[in-house]
LOFIMAR-517338 format. One record per residue (C-alpha): residue in three letters; x, y, z; chain. Coordinates in steps of 0.02 Angstrom, whole numbers. Example, Ala and Ser with C-alpha at 12.3 -4.5 7.8 and 13.67 -1.06 7.14 Angstrom:
// LOFIMAR-517338
    aa        X        Y        Z   ch
   Ala      615     -225      390    A
   Ser      684      -53      357    A
//
This chain:
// LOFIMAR-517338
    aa        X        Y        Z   ch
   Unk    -1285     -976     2269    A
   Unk    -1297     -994     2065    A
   Unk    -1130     -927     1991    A
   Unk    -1187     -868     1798    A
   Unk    -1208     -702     1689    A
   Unk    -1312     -574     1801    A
   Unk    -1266     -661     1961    A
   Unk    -1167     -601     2083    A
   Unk    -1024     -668     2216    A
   Unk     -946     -612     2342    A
   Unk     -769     -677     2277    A
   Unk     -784     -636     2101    A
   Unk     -855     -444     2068    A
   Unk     -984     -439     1955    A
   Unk    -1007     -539     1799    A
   Unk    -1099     -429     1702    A
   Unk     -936     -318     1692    A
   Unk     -837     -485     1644    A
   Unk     -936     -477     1506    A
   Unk     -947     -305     1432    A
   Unk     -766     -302     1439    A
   Unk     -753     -479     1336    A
   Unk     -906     -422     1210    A
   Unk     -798     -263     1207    A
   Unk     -632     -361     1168    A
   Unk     -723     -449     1032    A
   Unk     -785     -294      955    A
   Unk     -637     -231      942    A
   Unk     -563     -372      874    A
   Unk     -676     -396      741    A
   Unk     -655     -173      683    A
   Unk     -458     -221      689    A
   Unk     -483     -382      565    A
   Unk     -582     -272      447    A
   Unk     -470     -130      437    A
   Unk     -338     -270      391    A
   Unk     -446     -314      247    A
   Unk     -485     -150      211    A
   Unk     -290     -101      191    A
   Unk     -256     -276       94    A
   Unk     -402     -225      -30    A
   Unk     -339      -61      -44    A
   Unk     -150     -128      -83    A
   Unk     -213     -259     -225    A
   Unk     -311     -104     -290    A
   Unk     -174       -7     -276    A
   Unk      -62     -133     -342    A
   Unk     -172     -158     -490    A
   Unk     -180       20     -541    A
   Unk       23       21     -547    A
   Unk        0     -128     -687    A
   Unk     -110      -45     -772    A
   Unk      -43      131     -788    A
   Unk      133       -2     -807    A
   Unk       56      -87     -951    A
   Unk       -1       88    -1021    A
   Unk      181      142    -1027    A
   Unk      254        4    -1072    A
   Unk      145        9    -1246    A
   Unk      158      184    -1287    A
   Unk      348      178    -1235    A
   Unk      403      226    -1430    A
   Unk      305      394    -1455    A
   Unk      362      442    -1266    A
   Unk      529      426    -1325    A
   Unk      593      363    -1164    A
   Unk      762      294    -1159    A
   Unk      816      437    -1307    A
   Unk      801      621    -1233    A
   Unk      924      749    -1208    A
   Unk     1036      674    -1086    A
   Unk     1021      485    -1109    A
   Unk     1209      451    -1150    A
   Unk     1283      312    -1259    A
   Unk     1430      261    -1293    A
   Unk     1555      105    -1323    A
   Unk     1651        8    -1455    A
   Unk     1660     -129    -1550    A
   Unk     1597     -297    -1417    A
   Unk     1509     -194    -1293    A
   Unk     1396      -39    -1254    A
   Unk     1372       98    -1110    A
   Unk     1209      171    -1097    A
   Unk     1171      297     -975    A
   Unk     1007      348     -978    A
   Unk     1031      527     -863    A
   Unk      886      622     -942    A
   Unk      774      488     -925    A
   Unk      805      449     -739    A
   Unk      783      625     -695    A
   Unk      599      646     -802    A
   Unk      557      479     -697    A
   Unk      598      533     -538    A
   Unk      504      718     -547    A
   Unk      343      630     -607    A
   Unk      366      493     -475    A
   Unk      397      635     -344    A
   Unk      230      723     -412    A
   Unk      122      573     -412    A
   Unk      143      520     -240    A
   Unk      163      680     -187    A
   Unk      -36      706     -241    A
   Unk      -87      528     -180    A
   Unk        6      489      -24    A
   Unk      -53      619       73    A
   Unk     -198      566      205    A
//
């Protein structure tokens, strides 16, 4: 008796299920890999939005007046200085808060 895909024997079941289950293994395989790629695209995209909006701050810093608002303290002496920027901590962490707040949610 031939032994191959379609055949049957008596001591091993049926091929033909043998190999929907390994075509089915391999589909599924293949939707995991590209919903890896799919969340690694997403996180460089993600990533690269963060530099930008990064880079945005960064250059407008002076007329945003971070680092000076009611409730960054300074103080210190003659060889060394404390700054403790409260106000500015606080105004970072609400808008932090907000913004994944809005995008995190799925």
């Amino acid at each position: 008796m031939r032994h191959g895909i379609g055949h049957r024997s008596e001591s091993s079941g049926s091929c033909v299920n043998a190999t929907k289950v390994e075509s089915t293994a391999v589909v599924k395989a293949a939707a995991s890999k590209r919903k890896d790629t799919m969340t690694a695209g997403r996180a460089v995209v993600t990533l690269g939005l963060i530099l930008v909006v990064a880079g945005l701050l960064l250059e407008f810093a002076p007329a945003l007046r971070l680092g000076r608002l009611p409730g960054d303290f300074s103080f210190g002496g003659g060889n060394f200085r404390v700054y403790v920027p409260l106000g500015t901590s606080i105004l970072l962490s609400v808008l932090l808060t907000l913004l994944f707040g809005l995008f995190g949610r799925r």
